[in-house]
Structures are given as C-alpha cells and as structure tokens.
N, C-alpha and C positions, 0 to 999 in steps of 0.2 A: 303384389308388387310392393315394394321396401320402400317406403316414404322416405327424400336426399335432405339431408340437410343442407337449411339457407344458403350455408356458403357451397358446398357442391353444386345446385340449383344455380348459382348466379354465376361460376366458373364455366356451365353446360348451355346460360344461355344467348342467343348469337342475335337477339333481337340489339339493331341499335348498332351493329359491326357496321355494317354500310356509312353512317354518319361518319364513325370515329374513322374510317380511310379517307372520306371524301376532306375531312379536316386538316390532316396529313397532306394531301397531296394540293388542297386548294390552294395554297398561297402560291407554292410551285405554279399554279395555271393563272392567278391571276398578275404575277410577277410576269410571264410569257406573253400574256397580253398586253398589261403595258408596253414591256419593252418592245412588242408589233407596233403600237401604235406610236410611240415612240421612235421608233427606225422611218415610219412613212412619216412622221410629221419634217426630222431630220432630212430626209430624201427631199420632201418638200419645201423647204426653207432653204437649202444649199441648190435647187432649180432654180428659184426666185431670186438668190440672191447674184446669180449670173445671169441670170433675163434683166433685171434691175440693173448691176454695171454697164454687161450690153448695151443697154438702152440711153443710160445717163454717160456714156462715154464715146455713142454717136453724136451729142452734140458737142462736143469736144473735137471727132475726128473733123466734121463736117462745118466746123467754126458759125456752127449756130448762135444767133442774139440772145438764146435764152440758155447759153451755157455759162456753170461753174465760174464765180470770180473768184471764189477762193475754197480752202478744203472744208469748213462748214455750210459755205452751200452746195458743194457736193453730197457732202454724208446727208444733208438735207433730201438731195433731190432721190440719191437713192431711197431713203427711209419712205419717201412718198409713193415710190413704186413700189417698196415691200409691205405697206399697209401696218397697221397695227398701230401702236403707242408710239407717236413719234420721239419724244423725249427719252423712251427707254431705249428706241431704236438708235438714239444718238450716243446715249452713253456706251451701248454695246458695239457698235462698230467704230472700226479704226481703218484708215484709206490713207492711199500713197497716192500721189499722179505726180510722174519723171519724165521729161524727155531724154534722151540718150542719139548722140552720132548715129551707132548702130545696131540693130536688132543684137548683133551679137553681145554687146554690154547690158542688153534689157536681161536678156537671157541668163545672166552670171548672177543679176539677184533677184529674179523673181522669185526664188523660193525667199527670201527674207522675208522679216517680220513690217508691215506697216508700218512708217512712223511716222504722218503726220504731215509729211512737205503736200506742197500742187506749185507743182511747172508744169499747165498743158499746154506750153512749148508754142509754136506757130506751123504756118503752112508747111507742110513737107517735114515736119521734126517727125521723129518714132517718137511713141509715148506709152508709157507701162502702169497699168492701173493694177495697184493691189487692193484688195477688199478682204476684213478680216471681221465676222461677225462673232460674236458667244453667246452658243445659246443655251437657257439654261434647260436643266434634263428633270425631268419627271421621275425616274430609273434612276439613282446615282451610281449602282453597280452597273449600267451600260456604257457608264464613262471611262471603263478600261480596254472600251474594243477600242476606242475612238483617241486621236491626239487630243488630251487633256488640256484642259489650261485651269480648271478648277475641280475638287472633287463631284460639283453640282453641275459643271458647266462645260461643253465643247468648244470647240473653233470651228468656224465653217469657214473658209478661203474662197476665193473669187480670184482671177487673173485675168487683164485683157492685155493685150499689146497688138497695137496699130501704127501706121504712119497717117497721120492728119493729109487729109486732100490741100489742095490750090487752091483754098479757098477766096483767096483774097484778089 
C-alpha cells in the first residue's frame, strides 16, 4: 500500500468533524435557550405585574386607610408586590390612576401611554389604572417579537378599570 502524503492524510482524516459541527451549530442552541428562558421570565413578570395592580388597586376600589395618596405611593406599593430592587422598580414603571363619568370614556384611552396623573376619584367614580413596566432582555434580538421601547428593553402593560364601592 502507497504511503498519502501529509496533506492528502489530513484532507481523509474525519477525527475532530463532530467538535467542528457541534461549534457551528452551538451558539444557534444556546441563543434558543436563552430566549426560553427569557420568554418564561417575561410571562412571569407581565402575571405579576397584574396580580400587583389587582391587588394595589383593591385598595383604592374599596377606600381602604392604607391606600395610595399620591402616584409615588402607588408605584411604591406596586413595586413592593413585585419584589426585587425597589429603586429600579421605580425608575422602570410608569402608572396612570383616572376617574371618568363612564366606562365608556375609560375605554377610549386605555390603550394610551401612562402619564403620570392619580385621581382615585371617590365612592361610585369609575376609575382606570394603567401600569407600564420595561423590562430589560437578556436576548436583544428577542426585542423584535415584542413592542419595543428600547433595543435592550420591553414594555409590559397592566390595565385595571373598576367602579369604587360606597365606601363611605
């Protein structure tokens, strides 16, 4: 048998193919997992952050003593229900609280943007809570499934609208 030369021998041999695919195709798998866990943390953070309004906007409906005097103790009391850094939690969220005549006028701008007011109104007012959190992404390429508001960072929304009980 005809002894190959070096470079034929190295063209013929296959040891080491398996690494050079797994290279190729790894960052592809571990981008896929991020962005998994990335989509459950997002699932999780937009649950919490309507559990949290919910919660901080029963004391409002029901003219509780330990409700909201103004819109930074609101964003406060929600950030306490969402856990984490509350400082960061304040810079990142932005809330509305409106009274309105009638559901129907809630209705006309709940899709808007937050800006900032709180009129949680009195007994028998409707009242419309917007909550607007950003959060920021792990994945920056997953930021184009999603309504953007930064190349790094999402919006997560929150809406409640209630009429306040008889409380008084």
């Amino acid at each position: 048998m005809p002894r190959l030369s070096p470079a034929s021998a190295f063209s013929r041999d296959e040891r080491g193919a398996t690494a050079i695919e797994f290279a190729f195709v790894a960052p592809i798998l571990f981008f896929a997992l991020l962005s998994l866990i990335e989509i459950g943390m997002l699932g999780m953070m937009s649950s919490g952050l309507d559990n949290a309004v919910i919660d901080t906007a029963r004391r409002i409906r029901t003219g509780r003593d330990d409700m909201a005097s103004s819109a930074n103790d609101f964003k406060s009391q929600i950030c306490t229900k969402l856990g984490g850094d509350s400082s960061s939690c304040m810079s990142r969220l932005t809330i509305s609280v409106q009274k309105f005549p009638k559901f129907y006028d809630a209705n006309q701008v709940s899709a808007a943007q937050p800006a900032g007011q709180f009129d949680p109104g009195g007994p028998g007012d409707i009242v419309l809570i917007k909550a607007n959190y950003r959060w920021p992404l792990m994945t920056p390429f997953l930021a184009t499934a999603f309504d953007r508001s930064g190349p790094f960072e999402v919006t997560i929304a929150s809406r409640a609208a209630f009429k306040n009980e008889p409380y008084e």
